[in-house]
C-alpha positions as a LaTeX table, in Angstrom:
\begin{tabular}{lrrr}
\hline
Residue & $x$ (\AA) & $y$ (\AA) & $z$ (\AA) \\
\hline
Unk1 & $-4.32$ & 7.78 & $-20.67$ \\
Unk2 & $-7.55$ & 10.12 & $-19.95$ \\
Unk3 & $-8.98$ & 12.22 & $-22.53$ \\
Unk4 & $-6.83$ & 10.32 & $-25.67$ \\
Unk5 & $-7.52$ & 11.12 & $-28.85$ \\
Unk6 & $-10.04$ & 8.08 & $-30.28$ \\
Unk7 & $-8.07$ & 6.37 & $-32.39$ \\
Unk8 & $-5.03$ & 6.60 & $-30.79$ \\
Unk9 & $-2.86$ & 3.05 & $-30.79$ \\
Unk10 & $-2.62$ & 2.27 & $-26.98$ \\
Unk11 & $-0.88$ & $-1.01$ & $-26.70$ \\
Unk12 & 0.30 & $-3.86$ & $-29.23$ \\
Unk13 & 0.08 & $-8.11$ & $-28.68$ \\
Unk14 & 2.95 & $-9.91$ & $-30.41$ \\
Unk15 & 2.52 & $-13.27$ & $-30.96$ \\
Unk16 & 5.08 & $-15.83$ & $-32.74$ \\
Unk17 & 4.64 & $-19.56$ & $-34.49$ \\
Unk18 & 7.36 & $-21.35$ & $-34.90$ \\
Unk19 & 5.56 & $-23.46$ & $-37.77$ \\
Unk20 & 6.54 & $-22.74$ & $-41.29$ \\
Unk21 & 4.16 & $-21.21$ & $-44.01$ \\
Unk22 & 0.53 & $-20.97$ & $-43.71$ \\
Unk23 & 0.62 & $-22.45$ & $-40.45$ \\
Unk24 & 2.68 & $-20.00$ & $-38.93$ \\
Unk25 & 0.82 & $-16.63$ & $-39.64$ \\
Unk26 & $-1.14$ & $-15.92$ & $-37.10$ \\
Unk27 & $-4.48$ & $-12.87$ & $-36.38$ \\
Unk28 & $-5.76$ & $-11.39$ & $-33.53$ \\
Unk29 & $-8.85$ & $-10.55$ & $-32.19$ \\
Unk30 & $-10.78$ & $-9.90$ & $-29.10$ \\
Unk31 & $-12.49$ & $-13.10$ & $-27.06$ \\
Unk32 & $-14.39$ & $-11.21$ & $-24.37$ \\
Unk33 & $-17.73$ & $-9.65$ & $-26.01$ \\
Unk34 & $-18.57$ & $-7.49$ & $-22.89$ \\
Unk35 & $-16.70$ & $-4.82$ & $-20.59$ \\
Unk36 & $-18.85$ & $-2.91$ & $-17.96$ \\
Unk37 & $-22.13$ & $-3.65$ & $-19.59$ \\
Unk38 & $-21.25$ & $-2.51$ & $-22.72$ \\
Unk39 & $-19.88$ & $-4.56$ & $-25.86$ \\
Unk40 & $-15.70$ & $-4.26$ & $-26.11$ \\
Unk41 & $-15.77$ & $-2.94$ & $-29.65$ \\
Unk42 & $-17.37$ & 0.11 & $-28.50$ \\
Unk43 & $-14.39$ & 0.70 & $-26.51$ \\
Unk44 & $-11.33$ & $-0.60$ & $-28.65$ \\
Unk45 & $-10.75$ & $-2.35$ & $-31.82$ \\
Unk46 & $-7.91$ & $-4.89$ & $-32.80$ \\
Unk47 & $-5.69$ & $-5.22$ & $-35.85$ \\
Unk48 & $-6.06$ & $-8.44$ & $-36.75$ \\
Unk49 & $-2.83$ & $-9.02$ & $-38.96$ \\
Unk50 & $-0.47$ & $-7.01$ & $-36.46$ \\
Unk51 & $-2.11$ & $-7.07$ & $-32.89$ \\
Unk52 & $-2.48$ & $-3.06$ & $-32.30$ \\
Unk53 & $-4.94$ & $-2.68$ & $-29.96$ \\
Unk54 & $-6.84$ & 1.14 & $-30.81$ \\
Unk55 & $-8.87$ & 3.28 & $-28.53$ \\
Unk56 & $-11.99$ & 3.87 & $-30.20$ \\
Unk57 & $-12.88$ & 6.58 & $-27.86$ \\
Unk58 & $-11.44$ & 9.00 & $-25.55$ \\
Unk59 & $-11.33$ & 7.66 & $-21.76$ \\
Unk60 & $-12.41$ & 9.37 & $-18.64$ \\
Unk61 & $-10.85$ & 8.50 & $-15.82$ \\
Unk62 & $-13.08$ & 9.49 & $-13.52$ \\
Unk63 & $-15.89$ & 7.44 & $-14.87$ \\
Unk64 & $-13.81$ & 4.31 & $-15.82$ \\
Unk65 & $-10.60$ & 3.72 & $-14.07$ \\
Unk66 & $-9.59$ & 0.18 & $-15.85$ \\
Unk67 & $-10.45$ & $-2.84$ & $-17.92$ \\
Unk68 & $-9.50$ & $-6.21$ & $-19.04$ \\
Unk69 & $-10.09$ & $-7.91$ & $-22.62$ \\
Unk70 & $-8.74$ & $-11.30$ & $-23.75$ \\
Unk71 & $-6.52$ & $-11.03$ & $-26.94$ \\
Unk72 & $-6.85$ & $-14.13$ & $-28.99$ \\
Unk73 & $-4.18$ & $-15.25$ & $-31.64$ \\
Unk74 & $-5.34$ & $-17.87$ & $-33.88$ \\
Unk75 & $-2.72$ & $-19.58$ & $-36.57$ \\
Unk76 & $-3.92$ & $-20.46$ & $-40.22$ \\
Unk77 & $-2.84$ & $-24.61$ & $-39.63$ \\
Unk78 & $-5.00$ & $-27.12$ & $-40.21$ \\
Unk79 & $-6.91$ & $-27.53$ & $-37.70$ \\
Unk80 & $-5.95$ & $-23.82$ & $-36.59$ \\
Unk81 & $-4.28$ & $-23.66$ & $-33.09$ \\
Unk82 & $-4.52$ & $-20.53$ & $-30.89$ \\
Unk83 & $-3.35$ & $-18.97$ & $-27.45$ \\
Unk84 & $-5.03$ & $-15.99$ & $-25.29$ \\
Unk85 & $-3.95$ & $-13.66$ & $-23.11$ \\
Unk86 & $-5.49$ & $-11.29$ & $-20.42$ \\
Unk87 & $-4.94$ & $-7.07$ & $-21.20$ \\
Unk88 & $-5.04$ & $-5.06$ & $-17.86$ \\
Unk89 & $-5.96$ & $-1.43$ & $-19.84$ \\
Unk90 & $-5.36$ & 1.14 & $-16.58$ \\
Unk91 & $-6.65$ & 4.46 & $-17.26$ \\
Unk92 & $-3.88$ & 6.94 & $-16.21$ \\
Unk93 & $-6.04$ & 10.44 & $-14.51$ \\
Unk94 & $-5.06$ & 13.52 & $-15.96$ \\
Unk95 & $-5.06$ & 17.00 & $-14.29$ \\
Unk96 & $-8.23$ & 17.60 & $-16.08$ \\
Unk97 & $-10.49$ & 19.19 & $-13.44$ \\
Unk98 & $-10.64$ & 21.93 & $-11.96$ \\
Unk99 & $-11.02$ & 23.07 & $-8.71$ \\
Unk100 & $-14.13$ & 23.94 & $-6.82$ \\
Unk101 & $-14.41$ & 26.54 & $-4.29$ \\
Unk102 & $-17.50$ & 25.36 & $-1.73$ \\
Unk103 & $-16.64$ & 27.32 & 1.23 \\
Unk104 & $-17.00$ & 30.17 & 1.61 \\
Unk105 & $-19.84$ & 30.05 & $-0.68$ \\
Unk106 & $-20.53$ & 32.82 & $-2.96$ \\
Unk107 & $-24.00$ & 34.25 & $-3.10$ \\
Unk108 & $-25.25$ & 34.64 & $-6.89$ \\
Unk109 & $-21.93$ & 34.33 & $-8.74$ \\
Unk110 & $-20.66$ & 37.87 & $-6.94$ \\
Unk111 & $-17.40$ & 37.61 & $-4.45$ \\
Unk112 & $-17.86$ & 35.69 & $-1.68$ \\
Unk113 & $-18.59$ & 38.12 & 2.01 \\
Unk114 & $-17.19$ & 37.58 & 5.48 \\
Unk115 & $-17.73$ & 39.53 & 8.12 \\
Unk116 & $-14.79$ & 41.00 & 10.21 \\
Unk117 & $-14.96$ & 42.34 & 13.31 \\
Unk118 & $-13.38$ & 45.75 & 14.12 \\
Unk119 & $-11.89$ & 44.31 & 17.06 \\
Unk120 & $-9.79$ & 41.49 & 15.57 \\
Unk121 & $-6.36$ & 41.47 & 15.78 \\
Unk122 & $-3.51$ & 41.00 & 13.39 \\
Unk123 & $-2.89$ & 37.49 & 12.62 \\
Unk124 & $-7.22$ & 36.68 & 13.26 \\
Unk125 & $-8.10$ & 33.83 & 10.75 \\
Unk126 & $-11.26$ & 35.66 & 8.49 \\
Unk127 & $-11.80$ & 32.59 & 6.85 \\
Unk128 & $-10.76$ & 29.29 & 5.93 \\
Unk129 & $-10.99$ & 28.38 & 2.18 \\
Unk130 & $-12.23$ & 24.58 & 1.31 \\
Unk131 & $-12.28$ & 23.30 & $-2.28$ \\
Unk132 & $-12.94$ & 20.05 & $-4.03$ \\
Unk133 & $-11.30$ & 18.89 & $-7.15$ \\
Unk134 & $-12.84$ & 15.46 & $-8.77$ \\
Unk135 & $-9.62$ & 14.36 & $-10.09$ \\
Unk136 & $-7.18$ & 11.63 & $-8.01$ \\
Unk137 & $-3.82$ & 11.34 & $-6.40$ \\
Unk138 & $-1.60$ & 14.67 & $-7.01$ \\
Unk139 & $-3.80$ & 15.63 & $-9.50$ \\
Unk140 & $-6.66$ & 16.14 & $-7.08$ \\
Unk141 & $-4.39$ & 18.61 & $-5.04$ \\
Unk142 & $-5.45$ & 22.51 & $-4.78$ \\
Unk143 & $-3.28$ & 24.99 & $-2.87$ \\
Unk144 & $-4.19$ & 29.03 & $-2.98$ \\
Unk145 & $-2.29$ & 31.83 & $-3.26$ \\
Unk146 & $-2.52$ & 35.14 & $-1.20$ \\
\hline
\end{tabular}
């Protein structure tokens, strides 16, 4: 999810051996060194005796909308075996923006002005109020209130 605390546990791999002993304890770690330019471990970090995958910093959805990594578990046989997997991590947006008023534009940070003639009638429209909001989905939704 958006704006999670870094740190924050965000998904877990479970692997299982069937081997006895050694050969059946098994790490994890991460197989893919680079995600949108920049190195994985800048963005997560692995346990490697339990598979907990950790954000190591808080997401923006509006700057990075998903990822994948490769999760590798690797047993302690001799000669060590291992398996990998693909992890889809889907930023969810948050209602963390807030709306922006661009029409009708205020003039030096007073109230916005519109002119009204003396001749309109009840029901004449004065204005009609546009606004952006640079979040997605239902979360990018602004309504006003009169």
């Amino acid at each position: 999810m958006e704006n999670n605390a870094p740190g924050t546990s965000i998904f877990s791999v479970n692997a299982f051996d069937p081997d006895l002993d050694q050969n059946s304890y098994v790490t994890y770690s991460f197989t893919t060194n680079f995600n949108q330019n920049s190195p994985v471990d800048t963005y997560l970090n692995i346990n490697p005796m339990n598979g907990t995958i950790y954000a190591l910093r808080s997401f923006d959805y509006e700057q990075l909308k998903n990822f994948q990594v490769q999760v590798q578990t690797r047993d302690a046989g001799i000669p060590p075996l291992s398996s990998s997997t693909t992890v889809n991590v889907i930023i969810l947006d948050q209602n963390d923006k807030a709306p922006v008023i661009v029409s009708p534009s205020a003039q030096s940070g007073s109230a916005a002005e519109v002119m009204v003639p003396l001749s309109a009638d009840q029901g004449y429209l004065v204005t009609k109020i546009i606004a952006t909001d640079a979040d997605s989905g239902q979360n990018a939704r602004a309504s006003t209130r009169h």
